[in-house]
N, CA, C and O atoms as a MOPAC input file, in Angstrom:
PM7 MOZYME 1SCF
protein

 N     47.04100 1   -68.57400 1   -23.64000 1
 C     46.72600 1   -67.41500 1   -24.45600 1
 C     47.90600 1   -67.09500 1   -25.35500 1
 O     49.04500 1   -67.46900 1   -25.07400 1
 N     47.64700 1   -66.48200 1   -26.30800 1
 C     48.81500 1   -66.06700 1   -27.23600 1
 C     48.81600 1   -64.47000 1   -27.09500 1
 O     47.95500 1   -63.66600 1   -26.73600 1
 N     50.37600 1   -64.32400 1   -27.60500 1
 C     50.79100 1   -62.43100 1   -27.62300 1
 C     49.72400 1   -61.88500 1   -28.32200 1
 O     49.49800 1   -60.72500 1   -27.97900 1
 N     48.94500 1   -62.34700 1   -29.23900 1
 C     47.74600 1   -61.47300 1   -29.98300 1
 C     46.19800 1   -61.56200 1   -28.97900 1
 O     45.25100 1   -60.80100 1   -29.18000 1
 N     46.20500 1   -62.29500 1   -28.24800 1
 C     45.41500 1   -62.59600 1   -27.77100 1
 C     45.37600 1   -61.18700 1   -26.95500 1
 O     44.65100 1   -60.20500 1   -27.11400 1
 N     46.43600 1   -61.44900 1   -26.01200 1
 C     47.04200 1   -60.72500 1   -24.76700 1
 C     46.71100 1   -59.07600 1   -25.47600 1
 O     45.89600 1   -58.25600 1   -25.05600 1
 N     47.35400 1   -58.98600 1   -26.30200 1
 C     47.03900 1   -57.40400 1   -26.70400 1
 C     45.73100 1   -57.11700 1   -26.94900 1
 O     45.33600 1   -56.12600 1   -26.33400 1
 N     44.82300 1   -57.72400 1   -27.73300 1
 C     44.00200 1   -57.29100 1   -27.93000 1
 C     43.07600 1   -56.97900 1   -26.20400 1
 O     42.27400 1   -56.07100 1   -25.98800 1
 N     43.51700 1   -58.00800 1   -25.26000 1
 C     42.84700 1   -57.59200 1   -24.21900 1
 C     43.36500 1   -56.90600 1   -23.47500 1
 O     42.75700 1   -56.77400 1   -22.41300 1
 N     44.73900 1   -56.11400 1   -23.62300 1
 C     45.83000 1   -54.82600 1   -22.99600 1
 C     44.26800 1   -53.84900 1   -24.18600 1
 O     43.24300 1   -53.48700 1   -23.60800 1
 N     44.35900 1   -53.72500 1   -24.99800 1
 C     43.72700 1   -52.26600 1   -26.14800 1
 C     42.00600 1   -52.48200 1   -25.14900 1
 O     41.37800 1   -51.43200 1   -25.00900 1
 N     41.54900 1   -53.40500 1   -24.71300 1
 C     40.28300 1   -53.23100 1   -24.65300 1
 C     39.86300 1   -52.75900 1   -23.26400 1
 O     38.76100 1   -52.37100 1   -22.87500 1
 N     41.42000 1   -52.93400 1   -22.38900 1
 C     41.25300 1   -52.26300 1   -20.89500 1
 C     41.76200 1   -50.97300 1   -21.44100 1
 O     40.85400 1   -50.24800 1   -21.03200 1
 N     42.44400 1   -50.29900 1   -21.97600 1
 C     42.70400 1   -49.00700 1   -22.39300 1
 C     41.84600 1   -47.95200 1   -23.41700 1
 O     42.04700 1   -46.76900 1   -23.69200 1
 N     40.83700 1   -48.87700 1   -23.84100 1
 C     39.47800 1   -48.52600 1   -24.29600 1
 C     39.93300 1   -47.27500 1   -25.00400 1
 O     39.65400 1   -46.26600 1   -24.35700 1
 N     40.54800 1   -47.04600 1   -26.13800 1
 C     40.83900 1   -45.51800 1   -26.37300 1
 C     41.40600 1   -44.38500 1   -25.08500 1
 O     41.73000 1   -43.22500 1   -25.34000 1
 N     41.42800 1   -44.74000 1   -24.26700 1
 C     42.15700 1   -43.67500 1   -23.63000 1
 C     43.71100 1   -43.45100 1   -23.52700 1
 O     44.43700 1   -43.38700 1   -22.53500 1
 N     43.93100 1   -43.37300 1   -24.59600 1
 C     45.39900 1   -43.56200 1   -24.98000 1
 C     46.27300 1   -42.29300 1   -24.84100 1
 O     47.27500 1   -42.33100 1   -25.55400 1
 N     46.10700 1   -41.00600 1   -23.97400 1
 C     46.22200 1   -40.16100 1   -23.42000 1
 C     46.50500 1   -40.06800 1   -21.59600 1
 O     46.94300 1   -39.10300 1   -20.97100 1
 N     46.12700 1   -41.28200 1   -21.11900 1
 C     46.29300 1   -41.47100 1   -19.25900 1
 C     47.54400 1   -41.66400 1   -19.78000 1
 O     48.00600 1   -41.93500 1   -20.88800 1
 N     48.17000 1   -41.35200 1   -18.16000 1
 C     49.55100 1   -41.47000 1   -18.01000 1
 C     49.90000 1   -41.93400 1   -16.42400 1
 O     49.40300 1   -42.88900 1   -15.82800 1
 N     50.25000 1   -41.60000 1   -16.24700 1
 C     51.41700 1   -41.81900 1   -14.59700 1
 C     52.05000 1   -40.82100 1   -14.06200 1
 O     52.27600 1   -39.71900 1   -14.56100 1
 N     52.48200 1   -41.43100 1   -12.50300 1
 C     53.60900 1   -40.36700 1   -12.10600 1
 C     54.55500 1   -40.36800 1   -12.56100 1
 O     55.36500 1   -39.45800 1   -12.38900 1
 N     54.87200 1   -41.88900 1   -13.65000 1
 C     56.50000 1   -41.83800 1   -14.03600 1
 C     56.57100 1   -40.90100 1   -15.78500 1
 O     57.52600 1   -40.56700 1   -16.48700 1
 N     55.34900 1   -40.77600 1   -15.91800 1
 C     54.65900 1   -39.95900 1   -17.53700 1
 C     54.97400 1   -40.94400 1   -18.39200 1
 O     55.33600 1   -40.67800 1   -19.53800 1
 N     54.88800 1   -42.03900 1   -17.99700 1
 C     54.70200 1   -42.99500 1   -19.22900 1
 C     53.77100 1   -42.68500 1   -20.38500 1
 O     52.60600 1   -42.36500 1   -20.14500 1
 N     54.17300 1   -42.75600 1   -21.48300 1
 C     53.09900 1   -42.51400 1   -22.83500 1
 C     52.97500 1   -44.01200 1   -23.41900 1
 O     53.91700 1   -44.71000 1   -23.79600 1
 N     51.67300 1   -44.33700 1   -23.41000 1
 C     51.26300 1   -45.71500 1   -23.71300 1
 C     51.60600 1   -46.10200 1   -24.69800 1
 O     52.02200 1   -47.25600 1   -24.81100 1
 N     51.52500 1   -45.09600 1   -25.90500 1
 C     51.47900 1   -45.58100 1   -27.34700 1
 C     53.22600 1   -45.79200 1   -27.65900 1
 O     53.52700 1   -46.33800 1   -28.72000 1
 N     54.36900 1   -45.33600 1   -26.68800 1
 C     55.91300 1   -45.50500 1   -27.18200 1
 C     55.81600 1   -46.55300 1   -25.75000 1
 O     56.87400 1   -47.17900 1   -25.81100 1
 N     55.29500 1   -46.88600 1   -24.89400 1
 C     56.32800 1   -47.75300 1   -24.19900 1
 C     55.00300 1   -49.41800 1   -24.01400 1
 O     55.49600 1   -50.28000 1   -23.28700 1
 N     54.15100 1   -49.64200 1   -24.34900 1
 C     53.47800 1   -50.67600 1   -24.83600 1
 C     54.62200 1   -51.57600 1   -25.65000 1
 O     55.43200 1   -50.98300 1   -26.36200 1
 N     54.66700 1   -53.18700 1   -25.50800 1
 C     55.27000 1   -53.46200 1   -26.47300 1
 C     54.63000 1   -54.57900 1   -26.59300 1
 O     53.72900 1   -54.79300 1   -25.78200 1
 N     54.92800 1   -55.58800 1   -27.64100 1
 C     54.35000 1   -56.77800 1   -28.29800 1
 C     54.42900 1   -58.04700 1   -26.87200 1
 O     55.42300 1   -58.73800 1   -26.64900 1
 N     53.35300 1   -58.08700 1   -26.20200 1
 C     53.15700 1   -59.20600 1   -25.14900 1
 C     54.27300 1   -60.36600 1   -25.34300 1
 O     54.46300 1   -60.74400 1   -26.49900 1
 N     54.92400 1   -60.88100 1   -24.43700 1
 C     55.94200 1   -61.45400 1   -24.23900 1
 C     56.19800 1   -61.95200 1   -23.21300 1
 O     56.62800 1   -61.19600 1   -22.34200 1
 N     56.04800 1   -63.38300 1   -22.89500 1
 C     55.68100 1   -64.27000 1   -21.40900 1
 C     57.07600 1   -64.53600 1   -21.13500 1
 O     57.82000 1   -65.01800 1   -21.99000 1
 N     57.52000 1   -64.18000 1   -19.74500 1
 C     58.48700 1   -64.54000 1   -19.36600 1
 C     58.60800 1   -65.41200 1   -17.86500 1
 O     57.55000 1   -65.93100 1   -17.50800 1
 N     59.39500 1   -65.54500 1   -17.27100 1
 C     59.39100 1   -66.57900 1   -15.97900 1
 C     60.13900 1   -65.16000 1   -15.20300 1
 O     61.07200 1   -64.45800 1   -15.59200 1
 N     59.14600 1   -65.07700 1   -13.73200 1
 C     59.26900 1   -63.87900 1   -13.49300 1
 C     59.13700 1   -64.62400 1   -11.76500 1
 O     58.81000 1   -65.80400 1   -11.89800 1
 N     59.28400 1   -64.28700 1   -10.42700 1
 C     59.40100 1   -64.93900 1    -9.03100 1
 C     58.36600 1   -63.01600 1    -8.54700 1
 O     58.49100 1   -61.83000 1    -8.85100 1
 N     57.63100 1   -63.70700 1    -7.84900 1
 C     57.11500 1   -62.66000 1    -6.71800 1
 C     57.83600 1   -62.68800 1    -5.05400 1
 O     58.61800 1   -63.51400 1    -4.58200 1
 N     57.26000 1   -61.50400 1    -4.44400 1
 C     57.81200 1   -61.28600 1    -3.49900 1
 C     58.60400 1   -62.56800 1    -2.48600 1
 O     59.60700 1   -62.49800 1    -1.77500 1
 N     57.81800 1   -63.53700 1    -2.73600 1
 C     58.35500 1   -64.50800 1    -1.85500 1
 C     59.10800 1   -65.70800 1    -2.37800 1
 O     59.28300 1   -66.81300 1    -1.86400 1
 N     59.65000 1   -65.03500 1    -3.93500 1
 C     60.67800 1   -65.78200 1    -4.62800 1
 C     60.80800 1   -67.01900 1    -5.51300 1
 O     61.71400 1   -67.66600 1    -6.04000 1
 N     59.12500 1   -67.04900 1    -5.40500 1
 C     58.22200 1   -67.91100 1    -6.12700 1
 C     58.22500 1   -67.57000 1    -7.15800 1
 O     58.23800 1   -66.36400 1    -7.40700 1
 N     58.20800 1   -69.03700 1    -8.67800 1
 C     58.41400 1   -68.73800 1   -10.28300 1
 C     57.61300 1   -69.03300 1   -10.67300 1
 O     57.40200 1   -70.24200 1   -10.58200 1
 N     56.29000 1   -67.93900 1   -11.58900 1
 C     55.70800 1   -68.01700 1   -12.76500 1
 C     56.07100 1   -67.43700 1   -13.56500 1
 O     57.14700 1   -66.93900 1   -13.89600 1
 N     54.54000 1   -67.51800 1   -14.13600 1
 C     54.88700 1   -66.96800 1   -15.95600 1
 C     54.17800 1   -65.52600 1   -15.87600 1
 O     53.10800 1   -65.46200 1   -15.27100 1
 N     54.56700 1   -64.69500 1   -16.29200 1
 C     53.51400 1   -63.73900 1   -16.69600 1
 C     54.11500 1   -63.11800 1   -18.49500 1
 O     55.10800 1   -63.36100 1   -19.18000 1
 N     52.95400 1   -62.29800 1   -18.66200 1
 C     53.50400 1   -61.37000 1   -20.18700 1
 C     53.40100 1   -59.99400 1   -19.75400 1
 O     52.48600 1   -59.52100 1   -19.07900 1
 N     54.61700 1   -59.27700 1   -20.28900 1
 C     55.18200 1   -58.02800 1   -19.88600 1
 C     54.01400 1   -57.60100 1   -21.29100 1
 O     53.87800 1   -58.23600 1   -22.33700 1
 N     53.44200 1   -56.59700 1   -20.95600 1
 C     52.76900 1   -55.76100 1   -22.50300 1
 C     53.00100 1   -54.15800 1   -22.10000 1
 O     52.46800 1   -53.30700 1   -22.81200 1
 N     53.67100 1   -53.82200 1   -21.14000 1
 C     54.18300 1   -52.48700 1   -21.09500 1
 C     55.50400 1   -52.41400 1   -20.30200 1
 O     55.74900 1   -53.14300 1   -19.34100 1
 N     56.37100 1   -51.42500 1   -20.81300 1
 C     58.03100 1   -51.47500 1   -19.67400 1
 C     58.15600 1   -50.20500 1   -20.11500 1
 O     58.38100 1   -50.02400 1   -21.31200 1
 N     58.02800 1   -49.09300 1   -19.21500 1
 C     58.75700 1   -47.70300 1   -19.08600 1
 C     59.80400 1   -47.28400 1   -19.83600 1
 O     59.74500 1   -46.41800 1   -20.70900 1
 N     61.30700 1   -48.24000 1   -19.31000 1
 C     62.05200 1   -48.18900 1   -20.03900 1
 C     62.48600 1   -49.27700 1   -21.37900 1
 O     62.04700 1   -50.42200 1   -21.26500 1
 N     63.16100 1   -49.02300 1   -22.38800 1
 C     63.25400 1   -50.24400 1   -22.94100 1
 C     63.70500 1   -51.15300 1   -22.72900 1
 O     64.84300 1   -51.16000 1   -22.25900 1
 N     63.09200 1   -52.20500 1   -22.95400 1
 C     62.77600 1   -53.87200 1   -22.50700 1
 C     63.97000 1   -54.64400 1   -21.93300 1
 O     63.90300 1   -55.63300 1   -21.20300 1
 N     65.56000 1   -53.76000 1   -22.57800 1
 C     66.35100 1   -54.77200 1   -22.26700 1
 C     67.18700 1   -53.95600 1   -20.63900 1
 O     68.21800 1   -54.25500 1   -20.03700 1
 N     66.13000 1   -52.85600 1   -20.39600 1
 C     66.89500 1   -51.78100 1   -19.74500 1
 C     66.26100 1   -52.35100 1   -17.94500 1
 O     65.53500 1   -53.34500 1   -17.93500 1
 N     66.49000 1   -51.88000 1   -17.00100 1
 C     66.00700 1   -51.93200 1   -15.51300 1
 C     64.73000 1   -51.37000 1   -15.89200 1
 O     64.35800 1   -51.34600 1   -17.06500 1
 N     64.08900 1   -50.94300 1   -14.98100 1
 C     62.93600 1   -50.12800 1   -14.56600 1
 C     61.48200 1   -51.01500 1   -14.37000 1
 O     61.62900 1   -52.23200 1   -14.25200 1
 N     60.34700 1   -50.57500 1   -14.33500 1
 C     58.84400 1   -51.18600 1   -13.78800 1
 C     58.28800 1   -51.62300 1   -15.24900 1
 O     58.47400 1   -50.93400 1   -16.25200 1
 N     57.69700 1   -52.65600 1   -15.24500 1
 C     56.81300 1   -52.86700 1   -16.23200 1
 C     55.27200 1   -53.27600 1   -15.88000 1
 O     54.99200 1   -53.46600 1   -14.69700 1
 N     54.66400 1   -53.36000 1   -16.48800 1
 C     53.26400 1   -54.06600 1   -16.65800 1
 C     52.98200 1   -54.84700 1   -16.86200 1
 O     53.08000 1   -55.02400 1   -18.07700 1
 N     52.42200 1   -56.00500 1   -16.14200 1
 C     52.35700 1   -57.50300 1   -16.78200 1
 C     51.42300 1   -58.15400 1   -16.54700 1
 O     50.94200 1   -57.83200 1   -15.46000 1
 N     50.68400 1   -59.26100 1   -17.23000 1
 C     49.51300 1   -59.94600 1   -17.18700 1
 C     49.79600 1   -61.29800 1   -17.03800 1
 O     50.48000 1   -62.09900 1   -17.67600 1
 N     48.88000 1   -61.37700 1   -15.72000 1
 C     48.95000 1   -62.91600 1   -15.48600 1
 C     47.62800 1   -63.24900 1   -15.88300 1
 O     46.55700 1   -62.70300 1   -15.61900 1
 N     48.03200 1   -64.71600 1   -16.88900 1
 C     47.19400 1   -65.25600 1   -17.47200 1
 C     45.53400 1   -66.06800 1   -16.12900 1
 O     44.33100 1   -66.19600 1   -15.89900 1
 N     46.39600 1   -66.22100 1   -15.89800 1
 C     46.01400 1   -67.88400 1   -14.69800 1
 C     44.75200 1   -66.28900 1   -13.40300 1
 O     43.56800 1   -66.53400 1   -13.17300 1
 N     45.18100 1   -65.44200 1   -13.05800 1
 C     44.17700 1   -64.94300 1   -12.58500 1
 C     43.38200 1   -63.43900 1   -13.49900 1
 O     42.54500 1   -62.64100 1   -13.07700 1
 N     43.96000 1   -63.50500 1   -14.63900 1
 C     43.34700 1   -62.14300 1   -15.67600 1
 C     43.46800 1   -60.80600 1   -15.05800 1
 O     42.61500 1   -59.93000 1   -15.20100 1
 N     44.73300 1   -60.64900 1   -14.25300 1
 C     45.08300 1   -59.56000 1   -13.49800 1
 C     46.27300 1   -59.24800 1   -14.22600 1
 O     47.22500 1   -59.95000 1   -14.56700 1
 N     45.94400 1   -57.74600 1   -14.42600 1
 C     47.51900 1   -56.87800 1   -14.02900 1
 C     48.20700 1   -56.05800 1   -13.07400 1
 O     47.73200 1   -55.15500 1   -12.38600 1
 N     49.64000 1   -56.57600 1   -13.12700 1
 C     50.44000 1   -56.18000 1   -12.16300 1
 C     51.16200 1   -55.53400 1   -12.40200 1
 O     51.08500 1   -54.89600 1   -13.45300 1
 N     52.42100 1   -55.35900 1   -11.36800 1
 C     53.65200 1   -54.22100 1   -11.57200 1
 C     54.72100 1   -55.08100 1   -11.40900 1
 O     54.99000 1   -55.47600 1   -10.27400 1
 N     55.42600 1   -55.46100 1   -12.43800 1
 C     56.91400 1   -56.10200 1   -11.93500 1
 C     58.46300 1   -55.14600 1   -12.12800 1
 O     58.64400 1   -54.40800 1   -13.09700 1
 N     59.39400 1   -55.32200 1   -11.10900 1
 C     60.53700 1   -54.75300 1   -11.43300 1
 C     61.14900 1   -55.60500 1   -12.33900 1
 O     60.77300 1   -56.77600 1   -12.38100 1
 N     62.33200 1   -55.07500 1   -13.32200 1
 C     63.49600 1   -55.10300 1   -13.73100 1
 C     64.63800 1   -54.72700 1   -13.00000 1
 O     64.53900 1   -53.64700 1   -12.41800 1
 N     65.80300 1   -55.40200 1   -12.86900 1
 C     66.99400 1   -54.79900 1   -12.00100 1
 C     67.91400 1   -55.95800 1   -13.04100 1
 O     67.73600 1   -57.11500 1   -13.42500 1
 N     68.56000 1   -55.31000 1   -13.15100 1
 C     70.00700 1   -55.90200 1   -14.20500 1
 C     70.50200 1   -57.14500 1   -13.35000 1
 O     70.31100 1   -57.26800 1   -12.14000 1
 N     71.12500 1   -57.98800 1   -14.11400 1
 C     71.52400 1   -59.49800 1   -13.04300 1
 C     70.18100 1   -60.18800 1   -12.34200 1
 O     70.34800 1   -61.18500 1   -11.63900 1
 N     69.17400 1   -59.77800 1   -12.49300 1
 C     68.04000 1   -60.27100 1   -11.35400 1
 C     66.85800 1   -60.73900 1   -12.58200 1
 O     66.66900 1   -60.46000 1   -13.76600 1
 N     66.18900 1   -61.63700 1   -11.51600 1
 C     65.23900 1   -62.25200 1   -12.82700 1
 C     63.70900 1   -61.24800 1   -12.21500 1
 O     63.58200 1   -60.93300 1   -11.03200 1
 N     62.81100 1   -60.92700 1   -13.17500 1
 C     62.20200 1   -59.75300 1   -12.80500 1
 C     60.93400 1   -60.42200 1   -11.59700 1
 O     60.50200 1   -61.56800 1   -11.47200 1
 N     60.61600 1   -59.15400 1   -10.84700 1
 C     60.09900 1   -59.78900 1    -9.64800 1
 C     58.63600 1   -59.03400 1    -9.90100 1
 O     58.75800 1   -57.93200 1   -10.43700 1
 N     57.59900 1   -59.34800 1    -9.67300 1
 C     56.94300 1   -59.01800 1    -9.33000 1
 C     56.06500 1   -58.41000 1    -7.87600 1
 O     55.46200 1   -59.01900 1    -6.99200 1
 N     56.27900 1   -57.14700 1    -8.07100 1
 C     55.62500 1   -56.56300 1    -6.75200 1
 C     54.13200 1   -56.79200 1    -6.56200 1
 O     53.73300 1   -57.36200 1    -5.54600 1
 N     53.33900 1   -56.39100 1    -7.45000 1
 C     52.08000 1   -57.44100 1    -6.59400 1
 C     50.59900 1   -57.30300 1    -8.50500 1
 O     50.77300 1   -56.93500 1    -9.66700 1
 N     49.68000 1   -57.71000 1    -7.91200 1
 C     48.83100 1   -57.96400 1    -8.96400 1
 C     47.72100 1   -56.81000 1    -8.41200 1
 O     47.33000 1   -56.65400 1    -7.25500 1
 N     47.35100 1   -56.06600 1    -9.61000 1
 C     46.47000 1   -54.81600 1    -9.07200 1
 C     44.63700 1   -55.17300 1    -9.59300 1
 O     43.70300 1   -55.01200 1    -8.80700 1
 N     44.46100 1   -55.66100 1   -11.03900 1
 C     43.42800 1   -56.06900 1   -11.25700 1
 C     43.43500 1   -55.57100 1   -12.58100 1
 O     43.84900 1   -56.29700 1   -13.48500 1
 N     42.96400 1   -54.24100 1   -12.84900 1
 C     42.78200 1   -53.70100 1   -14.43300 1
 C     44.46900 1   -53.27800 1   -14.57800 1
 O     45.39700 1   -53.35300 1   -13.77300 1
 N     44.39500 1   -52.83900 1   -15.88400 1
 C     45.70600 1   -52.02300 1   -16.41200 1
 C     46.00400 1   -51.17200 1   -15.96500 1
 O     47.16700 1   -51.11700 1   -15.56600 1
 N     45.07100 1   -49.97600 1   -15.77400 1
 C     45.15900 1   -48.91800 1   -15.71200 1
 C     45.75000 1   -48.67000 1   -14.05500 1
 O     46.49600 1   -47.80500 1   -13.59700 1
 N     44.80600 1   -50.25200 1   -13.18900 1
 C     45.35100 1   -50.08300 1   -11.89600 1
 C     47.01400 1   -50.29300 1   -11.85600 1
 O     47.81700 1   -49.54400 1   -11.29900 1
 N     47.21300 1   -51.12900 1   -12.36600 1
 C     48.83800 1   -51.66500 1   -12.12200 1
 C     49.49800 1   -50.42000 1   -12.64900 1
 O     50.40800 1   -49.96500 1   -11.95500 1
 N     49.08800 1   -49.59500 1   -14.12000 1
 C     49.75100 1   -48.38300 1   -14.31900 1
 C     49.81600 1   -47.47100 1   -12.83900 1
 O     50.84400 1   -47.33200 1   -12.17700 1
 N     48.93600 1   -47.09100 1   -12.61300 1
 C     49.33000 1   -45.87600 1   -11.75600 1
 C     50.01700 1   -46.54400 1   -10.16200 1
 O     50.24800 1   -45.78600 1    -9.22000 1
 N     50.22700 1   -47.78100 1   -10.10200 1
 C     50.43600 1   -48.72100 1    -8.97000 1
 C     52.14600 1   -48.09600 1    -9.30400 1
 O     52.87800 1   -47.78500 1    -8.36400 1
 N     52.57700 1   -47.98900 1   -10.69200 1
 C     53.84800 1   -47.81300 1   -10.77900 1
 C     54.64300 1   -46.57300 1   -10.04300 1
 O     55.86300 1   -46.46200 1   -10.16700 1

């Protein structure tokens, strides 16, 4: 899939509701960013790929993001931690799930 791809199917799980938020008050429309596949290890330290299309804080900063794995059409929640390659805590299903998963 490509970053245009990927967004257009981040906008079509968010269906206009561009007003939900979180416990962390993420606002979709400032912390969404341009899909971007990176090599990311889950809990058991294992390396894929996923694309980050949302990060709380900015991109180059720590904190939780949102990410889509291609290979099962799920989104998840991965950390950021400075020095560390980002991990993924687990795969929720829609967007909106992995959002409030944060």
């Amino acid at each position: 899939m490509t970053s245009a791809e990927i967004l257009a199917f981040v906008e079509r799980e968010i269906n206009g509701d561009w007003e939900r938020s979180n416990l962390h008050g993420v606002v979709l429309k400032e912390c969404l960013v341009e899909p971007l596949k990176i090599d990311s290890i889950d809990a058991n330290g294992e390396s894929f790929g996923t694309w980050v299309v949302l990060h709380e804080c900015p991109p180059s900063g720590p904190g939780y993001a949102v990410v889509f794995d291609e290979v099962s059409r799920q989104f998840g929640l991965a950390q950021f931690a400075h020095g560390y390659q980002p991990c993924v805590i687990g795969l929720y299903g829609t967007f909106f799930d992995a959002l409030e998963a944060m």
